[in-house]
C-alpha positions as CSV (number, residue, x, y, z in Angstrom):
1,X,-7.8,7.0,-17.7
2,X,-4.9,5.6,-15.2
3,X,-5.3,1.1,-14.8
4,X,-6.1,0.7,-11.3
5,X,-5.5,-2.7,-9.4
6,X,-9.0,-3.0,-9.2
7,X,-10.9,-1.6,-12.0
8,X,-11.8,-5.5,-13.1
9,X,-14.1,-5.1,-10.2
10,X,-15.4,-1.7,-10.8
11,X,-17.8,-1.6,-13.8
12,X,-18.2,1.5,-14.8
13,X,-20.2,1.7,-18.5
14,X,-23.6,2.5,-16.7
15,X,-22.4,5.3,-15.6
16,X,-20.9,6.2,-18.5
17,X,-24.6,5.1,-20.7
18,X,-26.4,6.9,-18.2
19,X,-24.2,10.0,-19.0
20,X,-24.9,9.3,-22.9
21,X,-28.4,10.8,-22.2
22,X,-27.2,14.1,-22.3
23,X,-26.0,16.1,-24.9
24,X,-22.8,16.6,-23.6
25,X,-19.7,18.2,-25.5
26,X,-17.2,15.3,-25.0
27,X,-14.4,17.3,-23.2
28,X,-17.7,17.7,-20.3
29,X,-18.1,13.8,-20.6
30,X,-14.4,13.0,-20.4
31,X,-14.3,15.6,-16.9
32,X,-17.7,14.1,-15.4
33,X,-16.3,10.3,-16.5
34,X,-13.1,11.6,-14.6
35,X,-15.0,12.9,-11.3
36,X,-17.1,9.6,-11.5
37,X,-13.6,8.3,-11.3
38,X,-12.1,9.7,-8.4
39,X,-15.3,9.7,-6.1
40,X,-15.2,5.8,-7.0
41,X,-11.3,5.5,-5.8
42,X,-11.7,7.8,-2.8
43,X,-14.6,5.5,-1.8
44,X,-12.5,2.0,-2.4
45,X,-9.8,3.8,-1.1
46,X,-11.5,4.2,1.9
47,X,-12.5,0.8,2.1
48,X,-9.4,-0.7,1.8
49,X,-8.0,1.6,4.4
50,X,-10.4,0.9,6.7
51,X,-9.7,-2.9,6.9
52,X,-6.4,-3.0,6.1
53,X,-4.2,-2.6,9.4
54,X,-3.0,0.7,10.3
55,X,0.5,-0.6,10.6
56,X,0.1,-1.6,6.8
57,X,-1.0,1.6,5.4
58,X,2.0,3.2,5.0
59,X,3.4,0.3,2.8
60,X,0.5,-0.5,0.9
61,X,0.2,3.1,-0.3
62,X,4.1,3.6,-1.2
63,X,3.1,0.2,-3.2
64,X,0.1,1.8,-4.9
65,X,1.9,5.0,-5.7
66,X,4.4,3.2,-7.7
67,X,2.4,0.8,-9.5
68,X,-1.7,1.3,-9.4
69,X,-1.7,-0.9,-11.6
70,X,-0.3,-4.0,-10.1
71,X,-2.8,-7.1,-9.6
72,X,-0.5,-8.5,-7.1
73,X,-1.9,-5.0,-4.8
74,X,-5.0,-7.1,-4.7
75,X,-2.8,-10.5,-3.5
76,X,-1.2,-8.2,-0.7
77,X,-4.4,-6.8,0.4
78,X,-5.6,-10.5,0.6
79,X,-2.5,-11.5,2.5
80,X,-3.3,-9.3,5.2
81,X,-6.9,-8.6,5.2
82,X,-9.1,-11.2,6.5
83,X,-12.2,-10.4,4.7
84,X,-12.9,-11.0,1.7
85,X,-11.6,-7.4,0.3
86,X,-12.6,-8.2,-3.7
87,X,-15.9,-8.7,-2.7
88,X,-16.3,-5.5,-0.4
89,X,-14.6,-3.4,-3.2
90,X,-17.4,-4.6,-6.0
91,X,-20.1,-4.2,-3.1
92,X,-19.2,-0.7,-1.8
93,X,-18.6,0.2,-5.7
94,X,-22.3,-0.5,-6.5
95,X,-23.5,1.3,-3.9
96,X,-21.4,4.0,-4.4
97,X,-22.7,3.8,-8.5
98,X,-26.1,3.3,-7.6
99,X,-26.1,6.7,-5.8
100,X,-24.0,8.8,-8.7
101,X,-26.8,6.9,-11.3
102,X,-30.1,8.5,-8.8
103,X,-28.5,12.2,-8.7
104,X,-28.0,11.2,-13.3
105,X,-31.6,10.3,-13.2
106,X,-32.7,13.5,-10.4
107,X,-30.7,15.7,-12.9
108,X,-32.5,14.7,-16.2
109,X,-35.8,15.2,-14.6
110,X,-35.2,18.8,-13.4
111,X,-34.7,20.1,-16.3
């Protein structure tokens, strides 16, 4: 699994227990763990992009291509965001969460 800038914000075990509940060959956990992944990044993503100034996108993402990584993303989104963009990030990630965990939960009890 690629470090992102923001996975300190991101917790993703429940998920990952809730997934345990299954009897799952691990090469199907490892690709549901990875969908769980990128729906989770496409939704920060989106987040991100949607506060950051348009004017900014095209460096920020040239950034993030090159190093995901990078804490110092987060000081740069900081810098020119004027929310509070660690806090929207965890926020939108545990809604985001709580929604994959219901369709876990609708999925045990149909079968």
């Amino acid at each position: 699994m690629l470090k992102i800038f923001y996975d300190h914000l991101v917790i993703r075990e429940d998920v990952i227990t809730a997934l345990d509940a299954f009897s799952l060959d691990p090469l199907e956990k490892e690709e549901l763990v990875r969908l769980v992944d990128s729906h989770l990044h496409h939704h920060i993503l989106n987040v991100i992009l949607n506060h950051l100034p348009k004017d900014k996108h095209p460096e920020f993402m040239n950034l993030f291509i090159k190093t995901p990584h990078d804490r110092k993303l987060l000081d740069y989104l900081k810098t020119h965001i004027s929310i509070d963009i660690e806090s929207q990030i965890t926020t939108h990630a545990v809604k985001v969460k709580k929604e994959i965990l219901e369709d876990i939960r609708k999925s045990r009890r149909s079968k």
